[in-house]
Jmol script that loads the backbone (N, CA, C; Angstrom):
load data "model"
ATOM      1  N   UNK A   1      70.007  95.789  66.840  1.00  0.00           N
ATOM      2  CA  UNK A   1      70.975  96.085  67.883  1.00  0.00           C
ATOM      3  C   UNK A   1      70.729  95.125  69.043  1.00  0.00           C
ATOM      4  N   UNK A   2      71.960  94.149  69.533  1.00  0.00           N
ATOM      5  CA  UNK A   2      71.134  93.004  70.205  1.00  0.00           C
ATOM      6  C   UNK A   2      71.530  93.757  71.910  1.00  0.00           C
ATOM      7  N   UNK A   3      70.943  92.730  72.508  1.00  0.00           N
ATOM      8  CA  UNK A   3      70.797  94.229  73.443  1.00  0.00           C
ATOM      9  C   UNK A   3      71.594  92.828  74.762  1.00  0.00           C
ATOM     10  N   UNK A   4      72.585  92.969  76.199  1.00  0.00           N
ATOM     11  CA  UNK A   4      73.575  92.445  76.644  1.00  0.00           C
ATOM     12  C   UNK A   4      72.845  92.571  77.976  1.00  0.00           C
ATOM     13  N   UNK A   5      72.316  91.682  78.760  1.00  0.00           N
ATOM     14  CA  UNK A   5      72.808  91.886  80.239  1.00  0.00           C
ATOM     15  C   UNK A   5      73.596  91.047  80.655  1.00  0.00           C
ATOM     16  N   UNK A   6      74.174  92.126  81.932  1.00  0.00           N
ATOM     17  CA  UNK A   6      75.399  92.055  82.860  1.00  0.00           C
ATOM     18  C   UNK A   6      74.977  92.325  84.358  1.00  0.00           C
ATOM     19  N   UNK A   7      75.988  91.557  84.538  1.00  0.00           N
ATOM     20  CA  UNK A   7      76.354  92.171  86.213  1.00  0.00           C
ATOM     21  C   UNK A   7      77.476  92.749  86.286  1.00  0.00           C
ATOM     22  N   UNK A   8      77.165  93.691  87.104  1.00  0.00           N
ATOM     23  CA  UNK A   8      78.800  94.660  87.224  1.00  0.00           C
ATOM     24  C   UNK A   8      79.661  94.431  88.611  1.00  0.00           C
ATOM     25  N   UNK A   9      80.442  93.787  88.679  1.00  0.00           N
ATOM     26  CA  UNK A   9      81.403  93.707  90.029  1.00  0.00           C
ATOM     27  C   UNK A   9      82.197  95.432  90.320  1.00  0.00           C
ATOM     28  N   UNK A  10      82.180  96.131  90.351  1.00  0.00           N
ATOM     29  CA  UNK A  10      83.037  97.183  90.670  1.00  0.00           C
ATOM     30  C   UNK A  10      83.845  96.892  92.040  1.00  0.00           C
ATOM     31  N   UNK A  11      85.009  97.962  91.371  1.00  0.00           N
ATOM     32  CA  UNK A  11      86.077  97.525  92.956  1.00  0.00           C
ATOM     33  C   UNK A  11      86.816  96.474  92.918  1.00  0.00           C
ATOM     34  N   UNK A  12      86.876  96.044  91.171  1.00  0.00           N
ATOM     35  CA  UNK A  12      87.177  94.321  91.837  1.00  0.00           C
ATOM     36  C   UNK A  12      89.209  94.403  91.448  1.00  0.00           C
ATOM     37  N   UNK A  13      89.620  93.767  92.249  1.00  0.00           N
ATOM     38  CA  UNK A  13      90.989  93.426  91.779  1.00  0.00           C
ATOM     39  C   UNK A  13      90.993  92.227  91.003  1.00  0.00           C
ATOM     40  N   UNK A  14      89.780  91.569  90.462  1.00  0.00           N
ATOM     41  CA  UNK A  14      89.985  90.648  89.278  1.00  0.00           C
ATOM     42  C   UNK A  14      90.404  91.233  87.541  1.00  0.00           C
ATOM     43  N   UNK A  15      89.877  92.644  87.720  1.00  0.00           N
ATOM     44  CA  UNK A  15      89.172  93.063  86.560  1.00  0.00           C
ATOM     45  C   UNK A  15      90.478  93.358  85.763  1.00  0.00           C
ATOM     46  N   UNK A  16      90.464  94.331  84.597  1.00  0.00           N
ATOM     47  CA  UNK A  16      89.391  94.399  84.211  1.00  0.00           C
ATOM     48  C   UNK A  16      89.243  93.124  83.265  1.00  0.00           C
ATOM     49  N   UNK A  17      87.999  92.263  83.308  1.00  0.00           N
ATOM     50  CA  UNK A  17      87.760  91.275  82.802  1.00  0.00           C
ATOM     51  C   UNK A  17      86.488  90.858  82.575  1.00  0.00           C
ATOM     52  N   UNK A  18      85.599  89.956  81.346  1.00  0.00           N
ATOM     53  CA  UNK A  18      84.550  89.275  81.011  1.00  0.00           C
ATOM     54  C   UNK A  18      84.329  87.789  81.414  1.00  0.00           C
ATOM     55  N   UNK A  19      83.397  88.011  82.024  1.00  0.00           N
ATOM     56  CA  UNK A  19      82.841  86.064  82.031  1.00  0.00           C
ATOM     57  C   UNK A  19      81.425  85.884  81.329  1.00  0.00           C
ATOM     58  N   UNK A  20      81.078  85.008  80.721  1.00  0.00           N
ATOM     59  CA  UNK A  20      79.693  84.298  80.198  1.00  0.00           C
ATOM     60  C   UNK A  20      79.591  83.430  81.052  1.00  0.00           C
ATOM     61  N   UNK A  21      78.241  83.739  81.713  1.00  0.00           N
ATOM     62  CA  UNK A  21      77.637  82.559  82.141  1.00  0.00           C
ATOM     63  C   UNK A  21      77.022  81.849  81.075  1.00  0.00           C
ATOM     64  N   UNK A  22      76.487  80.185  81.739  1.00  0.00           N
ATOM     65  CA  UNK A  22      75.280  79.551  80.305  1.00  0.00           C
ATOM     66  C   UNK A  22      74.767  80.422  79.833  1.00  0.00           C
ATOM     67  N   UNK A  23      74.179  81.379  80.897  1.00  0.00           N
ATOM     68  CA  UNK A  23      72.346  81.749  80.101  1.00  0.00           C
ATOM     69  C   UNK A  23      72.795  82.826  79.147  1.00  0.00           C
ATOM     70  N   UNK A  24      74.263  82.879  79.158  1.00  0.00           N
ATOM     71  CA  UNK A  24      74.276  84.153  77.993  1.00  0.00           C
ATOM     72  C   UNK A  24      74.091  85.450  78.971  1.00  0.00           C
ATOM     73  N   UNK A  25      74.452  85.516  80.374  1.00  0.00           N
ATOM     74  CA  UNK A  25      74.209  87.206  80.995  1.00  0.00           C
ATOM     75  C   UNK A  25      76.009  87.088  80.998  1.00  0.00           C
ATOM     76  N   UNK A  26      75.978  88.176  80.641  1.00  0.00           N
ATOM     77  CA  UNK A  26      77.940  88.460  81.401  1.00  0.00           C
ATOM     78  C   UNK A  26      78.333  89.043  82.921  1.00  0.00           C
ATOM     79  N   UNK A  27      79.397  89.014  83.212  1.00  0.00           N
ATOM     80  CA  UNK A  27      79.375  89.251  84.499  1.00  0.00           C
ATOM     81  C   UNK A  27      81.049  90.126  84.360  1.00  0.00           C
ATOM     82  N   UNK A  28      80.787  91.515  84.588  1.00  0.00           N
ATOM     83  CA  UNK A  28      81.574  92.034  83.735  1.00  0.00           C
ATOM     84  C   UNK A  28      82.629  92.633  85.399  1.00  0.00           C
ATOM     85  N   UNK A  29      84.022  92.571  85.639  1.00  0.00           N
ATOM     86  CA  UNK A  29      84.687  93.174  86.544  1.00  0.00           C
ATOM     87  C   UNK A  29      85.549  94.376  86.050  1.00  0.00           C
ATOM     88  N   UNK A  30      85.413  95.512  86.791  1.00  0.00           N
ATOM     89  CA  UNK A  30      85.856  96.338  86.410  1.00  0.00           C
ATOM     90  C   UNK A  30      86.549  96.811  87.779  1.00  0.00           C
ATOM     91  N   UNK A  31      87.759  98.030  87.476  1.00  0.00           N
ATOM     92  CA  UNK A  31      88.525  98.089  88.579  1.00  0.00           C
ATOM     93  C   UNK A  31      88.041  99.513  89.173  1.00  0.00           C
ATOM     94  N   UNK A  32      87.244 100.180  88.297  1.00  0.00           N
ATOM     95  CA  UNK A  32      86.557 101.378  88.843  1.00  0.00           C
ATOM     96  C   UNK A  32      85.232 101.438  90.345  1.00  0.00           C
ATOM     97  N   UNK A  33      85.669 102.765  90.938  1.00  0.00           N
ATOM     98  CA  UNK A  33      84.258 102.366  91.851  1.00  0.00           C
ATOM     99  C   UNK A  33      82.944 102.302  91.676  1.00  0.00           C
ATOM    100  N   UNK A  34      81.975 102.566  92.057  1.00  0.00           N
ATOM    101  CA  UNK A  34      80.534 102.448  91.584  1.00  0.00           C
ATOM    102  C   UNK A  34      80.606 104.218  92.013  1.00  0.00           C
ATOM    103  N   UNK A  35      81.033 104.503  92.319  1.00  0.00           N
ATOM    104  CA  UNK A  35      80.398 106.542  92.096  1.00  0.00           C
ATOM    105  C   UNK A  35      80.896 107.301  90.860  1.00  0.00           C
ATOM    106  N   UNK A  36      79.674 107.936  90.908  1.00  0.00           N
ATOM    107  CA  UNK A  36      79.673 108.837  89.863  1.00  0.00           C
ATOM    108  C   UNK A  36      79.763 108.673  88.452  1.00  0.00           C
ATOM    109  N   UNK A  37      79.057 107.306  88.576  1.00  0.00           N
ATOM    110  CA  UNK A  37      79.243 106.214  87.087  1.00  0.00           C
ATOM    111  C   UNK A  37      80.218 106.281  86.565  1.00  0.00           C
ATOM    112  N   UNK A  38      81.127 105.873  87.527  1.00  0.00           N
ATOM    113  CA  UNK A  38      82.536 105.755  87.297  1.00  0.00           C
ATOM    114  C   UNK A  38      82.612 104.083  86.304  1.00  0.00           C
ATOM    115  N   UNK A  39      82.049 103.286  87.115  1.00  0.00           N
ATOM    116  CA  UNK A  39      82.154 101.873  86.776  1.00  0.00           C
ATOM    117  C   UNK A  39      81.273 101.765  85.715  1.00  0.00           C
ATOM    118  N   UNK A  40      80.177 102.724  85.573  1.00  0.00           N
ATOM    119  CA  UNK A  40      79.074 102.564  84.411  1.00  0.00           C
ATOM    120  C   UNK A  40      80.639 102.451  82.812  1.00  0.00           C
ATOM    121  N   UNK A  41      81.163 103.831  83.266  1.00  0.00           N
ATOM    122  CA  UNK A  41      81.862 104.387  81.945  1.00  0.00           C
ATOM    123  C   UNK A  41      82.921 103.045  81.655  1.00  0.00           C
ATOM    124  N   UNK A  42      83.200 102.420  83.068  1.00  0.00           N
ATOM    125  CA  UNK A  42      84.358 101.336  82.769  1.00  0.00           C
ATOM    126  C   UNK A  42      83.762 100.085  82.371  1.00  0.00           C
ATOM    127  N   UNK A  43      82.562  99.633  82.548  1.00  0.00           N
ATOM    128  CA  UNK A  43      81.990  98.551  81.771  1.00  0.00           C
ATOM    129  C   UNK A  43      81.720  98.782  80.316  1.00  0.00           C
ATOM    130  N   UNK A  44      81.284 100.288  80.160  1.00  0.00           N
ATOM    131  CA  UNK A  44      81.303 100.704  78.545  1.00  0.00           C
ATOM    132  C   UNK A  44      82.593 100.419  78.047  1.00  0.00           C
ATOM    133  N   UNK A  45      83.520 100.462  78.279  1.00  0.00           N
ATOM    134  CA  UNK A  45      84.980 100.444  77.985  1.00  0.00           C
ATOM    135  C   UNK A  45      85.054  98.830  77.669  1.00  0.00           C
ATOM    136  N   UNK A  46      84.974  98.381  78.792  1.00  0.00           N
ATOM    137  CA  UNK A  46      85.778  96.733  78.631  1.00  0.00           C
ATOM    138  C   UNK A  46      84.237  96.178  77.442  1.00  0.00           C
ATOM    139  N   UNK A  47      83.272  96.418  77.974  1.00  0.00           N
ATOM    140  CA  UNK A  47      82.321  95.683  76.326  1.00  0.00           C
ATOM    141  C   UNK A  47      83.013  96.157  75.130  1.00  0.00           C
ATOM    142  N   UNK A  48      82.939  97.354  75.101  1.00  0.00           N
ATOM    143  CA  UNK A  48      83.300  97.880  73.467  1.00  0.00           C
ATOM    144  C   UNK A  48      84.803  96.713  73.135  1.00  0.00           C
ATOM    145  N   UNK A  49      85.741  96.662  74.102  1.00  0.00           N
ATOM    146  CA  UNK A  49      86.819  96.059  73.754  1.00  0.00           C
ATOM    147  C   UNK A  49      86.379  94.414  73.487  1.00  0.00           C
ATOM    148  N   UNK A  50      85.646  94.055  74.413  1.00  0.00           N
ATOM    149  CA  UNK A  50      85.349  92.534  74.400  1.00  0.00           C
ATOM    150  C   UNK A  50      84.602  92.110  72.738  1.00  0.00           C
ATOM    151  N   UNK A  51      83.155  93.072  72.315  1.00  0.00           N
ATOM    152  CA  UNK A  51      83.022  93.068  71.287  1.00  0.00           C
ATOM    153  C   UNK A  51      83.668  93.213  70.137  1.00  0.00           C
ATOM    154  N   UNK A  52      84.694  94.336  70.060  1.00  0.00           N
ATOM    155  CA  UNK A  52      85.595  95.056  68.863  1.00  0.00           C
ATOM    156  C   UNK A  52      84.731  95.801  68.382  1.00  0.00           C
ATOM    157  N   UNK A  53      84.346  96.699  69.233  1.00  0.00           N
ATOM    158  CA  UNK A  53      83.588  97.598  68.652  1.00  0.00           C
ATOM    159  C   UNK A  53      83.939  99.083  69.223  1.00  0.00           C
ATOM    160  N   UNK A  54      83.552 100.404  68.926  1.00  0.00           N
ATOM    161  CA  UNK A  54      83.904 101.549  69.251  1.00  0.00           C
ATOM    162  C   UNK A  54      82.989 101.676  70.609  1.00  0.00           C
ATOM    163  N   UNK A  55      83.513 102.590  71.611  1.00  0.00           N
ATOM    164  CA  UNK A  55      82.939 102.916  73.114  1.00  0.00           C
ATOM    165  C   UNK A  55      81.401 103.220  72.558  1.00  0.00           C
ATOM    166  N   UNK A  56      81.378 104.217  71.466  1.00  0.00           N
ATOM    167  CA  UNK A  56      80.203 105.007  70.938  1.00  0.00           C
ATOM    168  C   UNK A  56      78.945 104.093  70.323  1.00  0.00           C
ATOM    169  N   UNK A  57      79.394 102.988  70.191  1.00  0.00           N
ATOM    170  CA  UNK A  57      78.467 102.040  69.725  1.00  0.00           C
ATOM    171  C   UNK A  57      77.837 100.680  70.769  1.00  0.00           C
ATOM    172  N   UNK A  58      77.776 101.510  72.065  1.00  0.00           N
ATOM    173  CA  UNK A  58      78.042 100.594  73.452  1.00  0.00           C
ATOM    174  C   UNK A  58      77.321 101.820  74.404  1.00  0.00           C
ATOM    175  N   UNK A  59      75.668 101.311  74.208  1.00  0.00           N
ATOM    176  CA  UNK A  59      74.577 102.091  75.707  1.00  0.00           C
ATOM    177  C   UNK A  59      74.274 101.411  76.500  1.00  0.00           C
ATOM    178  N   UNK A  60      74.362 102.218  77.407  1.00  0.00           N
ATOM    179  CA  UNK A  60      73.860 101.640  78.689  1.00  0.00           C
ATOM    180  C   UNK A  60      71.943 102.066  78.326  1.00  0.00           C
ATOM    181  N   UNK A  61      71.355 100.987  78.217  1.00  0.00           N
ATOM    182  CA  UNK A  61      70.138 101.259  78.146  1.00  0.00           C
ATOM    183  C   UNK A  61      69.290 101.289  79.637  1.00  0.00           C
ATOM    184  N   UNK A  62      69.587 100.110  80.716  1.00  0.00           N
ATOM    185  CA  UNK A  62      68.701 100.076  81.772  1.00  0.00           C
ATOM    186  C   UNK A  62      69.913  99.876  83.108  1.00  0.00           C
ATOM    187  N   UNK A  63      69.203 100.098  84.318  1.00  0.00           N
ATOM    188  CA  UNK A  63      70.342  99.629  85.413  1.00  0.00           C
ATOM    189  C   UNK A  63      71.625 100.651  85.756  1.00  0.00           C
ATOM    190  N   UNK A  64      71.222 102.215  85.240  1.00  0.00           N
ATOM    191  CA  UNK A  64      72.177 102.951  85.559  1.00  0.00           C
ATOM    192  C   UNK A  64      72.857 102.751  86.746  1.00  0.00           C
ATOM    193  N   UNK A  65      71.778 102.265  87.951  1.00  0.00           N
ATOM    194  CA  UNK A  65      72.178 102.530  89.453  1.00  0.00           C
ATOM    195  C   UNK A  65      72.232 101.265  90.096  1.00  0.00           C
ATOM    196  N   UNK A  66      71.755 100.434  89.209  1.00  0.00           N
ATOM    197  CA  UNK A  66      72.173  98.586  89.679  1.00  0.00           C
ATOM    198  C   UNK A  66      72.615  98.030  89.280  1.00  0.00           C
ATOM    199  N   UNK A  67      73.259  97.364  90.251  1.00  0.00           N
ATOM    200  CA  UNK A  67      74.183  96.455  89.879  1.00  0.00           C
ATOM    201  C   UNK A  67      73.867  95.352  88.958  1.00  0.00           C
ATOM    202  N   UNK A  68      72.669  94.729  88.253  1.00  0.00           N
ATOM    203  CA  UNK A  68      72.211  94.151  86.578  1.00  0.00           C
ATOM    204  C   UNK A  68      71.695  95.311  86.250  1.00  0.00           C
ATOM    205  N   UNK A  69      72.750  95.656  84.623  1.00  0.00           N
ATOM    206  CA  UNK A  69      72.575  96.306  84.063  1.00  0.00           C
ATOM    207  C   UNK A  69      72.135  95.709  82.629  1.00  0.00           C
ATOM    208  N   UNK A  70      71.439  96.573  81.363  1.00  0.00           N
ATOM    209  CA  UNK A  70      71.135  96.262  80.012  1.00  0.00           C
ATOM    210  C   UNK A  70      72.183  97.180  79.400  1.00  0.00           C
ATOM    211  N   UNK A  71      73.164  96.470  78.220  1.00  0.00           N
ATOM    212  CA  UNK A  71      73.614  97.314  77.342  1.00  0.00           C
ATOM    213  C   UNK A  71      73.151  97.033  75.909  1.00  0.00           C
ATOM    214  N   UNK A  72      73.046  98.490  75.144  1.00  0.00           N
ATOM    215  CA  UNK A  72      72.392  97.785  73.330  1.00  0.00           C
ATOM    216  C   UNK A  72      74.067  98.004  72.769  1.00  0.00           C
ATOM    217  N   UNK A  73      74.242  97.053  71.938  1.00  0.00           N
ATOM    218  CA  UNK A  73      75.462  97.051  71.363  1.00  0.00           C
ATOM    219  C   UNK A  73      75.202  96.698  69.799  1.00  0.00           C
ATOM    220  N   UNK A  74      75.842  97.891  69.131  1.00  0.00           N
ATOM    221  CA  UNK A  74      76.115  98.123  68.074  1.00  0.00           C
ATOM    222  C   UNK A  74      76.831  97.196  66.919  1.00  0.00           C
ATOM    223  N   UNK A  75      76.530  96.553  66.342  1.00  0.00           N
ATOM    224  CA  UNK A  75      77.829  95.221  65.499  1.00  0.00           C
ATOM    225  C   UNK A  75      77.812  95.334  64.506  1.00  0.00           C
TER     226      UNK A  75
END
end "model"
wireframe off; spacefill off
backbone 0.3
color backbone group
């Protein structure tokens, strides 16, 4: 299970959208706020879609409450 870090923009009027940097971290915008892991659930969303994979196969492993987060993703 290879495992994804990100940065999470929340709030953003770019979103919802993926970027790769070089090093391979993503930098993920989402249009949700940061409360109540609102934006957690909306970065689960836009990975699963970016991968093609189901929401359920898409954890948030580290970074619940910061802004770089770890996800393990399922393939």
């Amino acid at each position: 299970m290879p495992t994804v870090r990100a940065t999470i923009k929340p709030n953003s009027s770019k979103g919802p959208l993926v970027e790769i940097a070089d090093d391979g971290t993503l930098t993920l915008y989402v249009r949700a706020p940061a409360v109540e892991g609102k934006a957690n659930k909306a970065a689960i969303e836009l990975l699963a879609e970016h991968f093609g994979v189901a929401k359920s196969a898409v954890r948030l492993s580290a970074g619940a409450t910061s802004r770089f987060k770890r996800f393990d993703v399922e393939l």
